[in-house]
C-alpha positions in Angstrom: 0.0 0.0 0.0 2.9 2.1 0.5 4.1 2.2 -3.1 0.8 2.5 -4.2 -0.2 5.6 -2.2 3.0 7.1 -3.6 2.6 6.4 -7.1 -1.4 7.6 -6.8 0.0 11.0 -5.0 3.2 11.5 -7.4 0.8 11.2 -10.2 -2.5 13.1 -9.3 0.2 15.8 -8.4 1.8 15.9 -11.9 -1.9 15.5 -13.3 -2.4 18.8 -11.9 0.5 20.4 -13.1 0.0 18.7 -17.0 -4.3 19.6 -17.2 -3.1 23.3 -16.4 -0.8 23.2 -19.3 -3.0 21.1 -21.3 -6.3 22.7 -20.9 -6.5 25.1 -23.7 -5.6 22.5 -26.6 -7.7 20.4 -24.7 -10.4 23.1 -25.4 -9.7 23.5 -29.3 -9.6 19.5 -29.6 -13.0 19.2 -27.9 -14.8 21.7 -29.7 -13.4 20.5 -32.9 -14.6 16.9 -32.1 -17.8 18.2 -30.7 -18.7 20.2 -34.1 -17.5 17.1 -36.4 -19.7 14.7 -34.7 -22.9 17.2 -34.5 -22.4 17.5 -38.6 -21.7 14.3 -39.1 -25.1 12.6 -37.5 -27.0 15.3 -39.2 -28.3 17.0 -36.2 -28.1 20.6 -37.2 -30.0 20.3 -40.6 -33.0 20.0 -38.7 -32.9 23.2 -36.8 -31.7 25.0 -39.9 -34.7 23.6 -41.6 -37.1 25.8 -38.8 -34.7 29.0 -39.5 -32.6 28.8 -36.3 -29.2 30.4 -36.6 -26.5 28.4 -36.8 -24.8 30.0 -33.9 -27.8 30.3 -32.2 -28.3 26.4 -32.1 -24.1 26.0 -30.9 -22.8 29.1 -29.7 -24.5 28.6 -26.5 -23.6 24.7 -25.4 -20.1 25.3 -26.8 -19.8 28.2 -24.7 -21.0 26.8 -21.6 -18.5 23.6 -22.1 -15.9 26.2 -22.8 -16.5 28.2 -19.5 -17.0 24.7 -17.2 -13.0 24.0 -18.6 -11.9 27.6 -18.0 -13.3 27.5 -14.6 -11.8 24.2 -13.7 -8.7 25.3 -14.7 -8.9 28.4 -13.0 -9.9 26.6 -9.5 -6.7 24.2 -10.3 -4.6 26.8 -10.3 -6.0 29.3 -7.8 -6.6 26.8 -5.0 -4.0 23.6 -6.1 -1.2 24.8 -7.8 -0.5 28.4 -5.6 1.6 26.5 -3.5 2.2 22.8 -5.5 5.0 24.2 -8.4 8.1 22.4 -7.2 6.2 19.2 -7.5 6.7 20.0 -11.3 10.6 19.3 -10.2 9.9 16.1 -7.3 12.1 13.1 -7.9 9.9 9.9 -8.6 9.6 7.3 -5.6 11.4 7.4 -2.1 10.8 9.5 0.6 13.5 12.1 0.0 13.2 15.0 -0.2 14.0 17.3 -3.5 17.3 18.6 -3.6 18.1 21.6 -5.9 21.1 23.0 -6.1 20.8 27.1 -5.4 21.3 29.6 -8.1 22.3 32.9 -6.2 19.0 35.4 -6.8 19.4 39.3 -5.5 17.1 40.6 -3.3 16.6 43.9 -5.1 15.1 45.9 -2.6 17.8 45.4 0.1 20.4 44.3 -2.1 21.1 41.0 -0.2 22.0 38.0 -1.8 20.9 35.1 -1.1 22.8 32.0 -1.9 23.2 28.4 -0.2 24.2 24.5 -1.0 20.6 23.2 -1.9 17.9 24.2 -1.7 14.6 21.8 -0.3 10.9 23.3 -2.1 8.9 20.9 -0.4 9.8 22.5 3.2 10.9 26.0 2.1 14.5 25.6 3.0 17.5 25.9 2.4 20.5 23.7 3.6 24.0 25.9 4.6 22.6 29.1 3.7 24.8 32.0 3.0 23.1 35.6 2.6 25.8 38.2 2.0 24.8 41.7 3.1 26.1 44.7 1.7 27.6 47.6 3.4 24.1 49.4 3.8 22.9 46.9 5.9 25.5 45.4 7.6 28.0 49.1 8.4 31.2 49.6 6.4 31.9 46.3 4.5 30.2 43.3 3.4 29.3 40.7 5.3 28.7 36.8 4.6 26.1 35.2 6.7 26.1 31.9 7.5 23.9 29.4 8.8 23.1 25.4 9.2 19.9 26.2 7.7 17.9 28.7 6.1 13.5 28.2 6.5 11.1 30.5 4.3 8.0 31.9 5.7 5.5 34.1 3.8 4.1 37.1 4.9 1.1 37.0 7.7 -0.8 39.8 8.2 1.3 42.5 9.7 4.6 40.5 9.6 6.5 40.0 6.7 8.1 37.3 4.5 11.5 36.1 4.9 14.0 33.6 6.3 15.0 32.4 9.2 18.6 31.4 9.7 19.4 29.0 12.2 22.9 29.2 13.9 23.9 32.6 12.2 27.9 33.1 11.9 29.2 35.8 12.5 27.3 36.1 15.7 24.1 38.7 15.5 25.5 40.6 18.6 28.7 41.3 16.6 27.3 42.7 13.1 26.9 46.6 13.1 23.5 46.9 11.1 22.5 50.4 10.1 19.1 52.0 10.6 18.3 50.5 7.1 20.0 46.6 8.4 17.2 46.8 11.1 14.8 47.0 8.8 16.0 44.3 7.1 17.5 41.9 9.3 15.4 41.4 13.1 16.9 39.4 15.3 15.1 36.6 17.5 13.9 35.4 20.4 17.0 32.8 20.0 20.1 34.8 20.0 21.8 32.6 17.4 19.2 33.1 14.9 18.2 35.9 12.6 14.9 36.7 10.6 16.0 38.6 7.3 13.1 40.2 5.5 12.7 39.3 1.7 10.0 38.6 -1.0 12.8 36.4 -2.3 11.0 33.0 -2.2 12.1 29.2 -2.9 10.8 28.9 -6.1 12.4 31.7 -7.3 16.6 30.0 -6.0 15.7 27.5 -8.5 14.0 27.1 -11.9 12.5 30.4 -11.3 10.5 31.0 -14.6 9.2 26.8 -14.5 7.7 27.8 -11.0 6.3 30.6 -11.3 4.2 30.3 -14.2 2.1 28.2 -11.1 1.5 30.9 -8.8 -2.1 31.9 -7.8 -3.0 35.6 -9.3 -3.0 37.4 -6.1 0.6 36.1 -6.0 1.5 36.9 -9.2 0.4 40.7 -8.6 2.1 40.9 -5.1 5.5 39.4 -7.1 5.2 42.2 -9.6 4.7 44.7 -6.8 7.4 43.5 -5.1 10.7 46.0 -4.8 12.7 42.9 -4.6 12.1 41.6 -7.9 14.4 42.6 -10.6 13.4 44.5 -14.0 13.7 41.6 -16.4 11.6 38.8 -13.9 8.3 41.3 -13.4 8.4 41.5 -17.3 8.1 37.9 -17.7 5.4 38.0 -14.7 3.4 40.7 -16.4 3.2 38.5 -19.4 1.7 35.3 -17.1 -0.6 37.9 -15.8 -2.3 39.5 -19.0 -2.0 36.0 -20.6 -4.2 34.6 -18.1 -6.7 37.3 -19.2 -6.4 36.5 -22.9 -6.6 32.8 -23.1 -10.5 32.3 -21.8 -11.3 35.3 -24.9 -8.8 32.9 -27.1 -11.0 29.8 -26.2 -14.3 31.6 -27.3 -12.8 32.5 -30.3 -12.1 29.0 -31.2 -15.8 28.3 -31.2 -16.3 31.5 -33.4 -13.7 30.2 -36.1 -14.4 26.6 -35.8 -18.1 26.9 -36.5 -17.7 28.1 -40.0 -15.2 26.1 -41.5 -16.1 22.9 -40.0 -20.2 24.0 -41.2 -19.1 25.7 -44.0 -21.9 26.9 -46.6 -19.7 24.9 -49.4 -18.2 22.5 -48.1 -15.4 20.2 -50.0 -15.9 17.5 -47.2 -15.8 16.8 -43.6 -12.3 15.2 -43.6 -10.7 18.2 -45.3 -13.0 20.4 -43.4 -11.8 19.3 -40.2 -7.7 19.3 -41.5 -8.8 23.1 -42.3 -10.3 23.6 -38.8 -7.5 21.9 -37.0 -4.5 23.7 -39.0 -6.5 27.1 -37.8 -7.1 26.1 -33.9 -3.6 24.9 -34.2 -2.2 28.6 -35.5 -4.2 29.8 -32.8 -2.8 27.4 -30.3 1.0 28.6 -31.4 0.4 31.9 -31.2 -0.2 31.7 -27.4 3.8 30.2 -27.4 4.9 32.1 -30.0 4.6 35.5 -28.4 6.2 34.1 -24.8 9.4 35.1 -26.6 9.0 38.2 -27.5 9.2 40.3 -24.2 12.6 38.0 -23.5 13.7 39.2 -26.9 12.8 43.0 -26.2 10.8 42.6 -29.2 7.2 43.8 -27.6 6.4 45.1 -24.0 4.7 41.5 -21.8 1.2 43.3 -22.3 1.5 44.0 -26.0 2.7 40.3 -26.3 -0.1 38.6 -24.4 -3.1 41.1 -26.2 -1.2 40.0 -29.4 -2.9 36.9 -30.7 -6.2 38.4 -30.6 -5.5 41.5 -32.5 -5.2 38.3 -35.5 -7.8 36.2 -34.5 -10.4 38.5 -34.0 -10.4 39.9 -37.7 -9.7 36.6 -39.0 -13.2 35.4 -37.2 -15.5 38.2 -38.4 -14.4 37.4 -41.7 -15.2 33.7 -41.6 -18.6 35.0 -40.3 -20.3 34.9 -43.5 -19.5 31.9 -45.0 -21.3 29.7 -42.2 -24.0 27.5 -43.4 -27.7 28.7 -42.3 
């Protein structure tokens, strides 16, 4: 029972993590499919025959099954994945723990770096920590703080996020921190340990951009709002952020497009019919990828990249408005 409880929790874990990535060509394959089948048994002559709409008779059920998916996804997300986006990274079987080796990330509001061996997701730690202050926070030269062990909390209500470092060295009573250092760095009720304020997370000391792509909205916003994050990481979070605005308009105009080339008024057949359809959805599909790279590449701002794809699709549907059978 014990291998199997792992395997079913490894897995349901990782199903999360794929049906968030999957959902939207899971949409475009299901309406597709939905729409074939519907022409194919004949069941929309008959409501043409009484002068109903085309779109009247499938906007509406498409829609709804479109918005049921959305949501579900959105709930996934929101409530599952907020806090589940190192299991993206979780070795298979065992009861290790994930090790991940540190990349060294600034904390650009206090200009701390944070650095350590490895770094555990799963308990928000990080094993031989070593956060190096500047000489703003710690007096008139840099200093290297070490400790056994390094925990991350979030912020709760009035306190704020940070770390906790266990077994500091140099010793708290011997570092000279300026008025801006106590700001930064609080010492403890245990005199060998120190609580050093940062937004700078787990996720982002490893495989920064693989995490956060899983974080809830309200954490995405409080990232980009956050002074510690640098210039070039808020880009790529404003990007996730008008994205996930984009892709439920993107899945309704799916149903708009697919409708009329799949119930064309002269149709050539349903096989190349539905090739047509799928090579469009598709284009649609790689355009949500596609335009990922061009913030990165300074080719676009994030928000004129995310908005993007419908500025094509949207013309490209009122034009295949006309040729729908009716």
């Amino acid at each position: 029972m014990g291998i199997a409880a792992r395997i079913v929790q490894y897995y349901s874990r990782q199903g999360m993590l794929i049906f968030d990535t999957a959902s939207i060509p899971l949409i475009a394959i299901s309406i597709l499919t939905a729409i074939l089948l519907l022409k194919k048994n004949g069941q929309v002559k008959p409501f043409l025959s009484a002068g109903i709409p085309t779109y009247r008779i499938l906007t509406p059920a498409l829609l709804l099954g479109v918005s049921v998916m959305m949501c579900v996804k959105i709930v996934n997300r929101e409530v599952f994945l907020s806090n589940a986006g190192h299991y993206q990274h979780a070795s298979r079987g065992g009861n290790e723990k994930t090790l991940h080796l540190v990349v060294p990330k600034y904390d650009h509001g206090s200009q701390i770096l944070i650095d350590g061996w490895a770094v555990i997701p799963e308990e928000k730690r990080i094993e031989k920590a070593a956060f190096l202050l500047p000489p703003d926070i710690a007096g008139n030269d840099m200093i290297n703080l070490k400790a056994s062990d390094a925990k991350y909390f979030a912020p709760h209500k009035k306190r704020p996020g940070g770390w906790l470092l266990k077994n500091v060295q140099p010793e708290p009573e011997t570092i000279p921190l300026t008025q801006k250092g106590k700001e930064y760095i609080r010492r403890t009720k245990q005199s060998a340990n120190l609580f050093v304020v940062s937004d700078v997370g787990p996720d982002l000391i490893y495989k920064a951009k693989g995490s956060s792509q899983f974080l809830s909205t309200s954490q995405l916003i409080s990232r980009i709002n956050s002074p510690a994050i640098d210039a070039n990481s808020a880009r790529g979070l404003e990007f996730d952020l008008h994205m996930r605005l984009v892709e439920p308009l993107l899945a309704g105009m799916m149903i708009v497009i697919a409708i009329p080339i799949i119930l064309e008024r002269e149709s050539r057949g349903m096989i190349l019919s539905a090739g047509k359809c799928g090579f469009w959805l598709f284009m649609i599909l790689a355009s949500i990828y596609v335009v990922r790279f061009l913030p990165s590449l300074q080719i676009s701002e994030p928000v004129q990249a995310a908005w993007l794809p419908l500025f094509f699709v949207v013309p490209f549907a009122v034009w295949m408005l006309d040729s729908v059978e009716t």
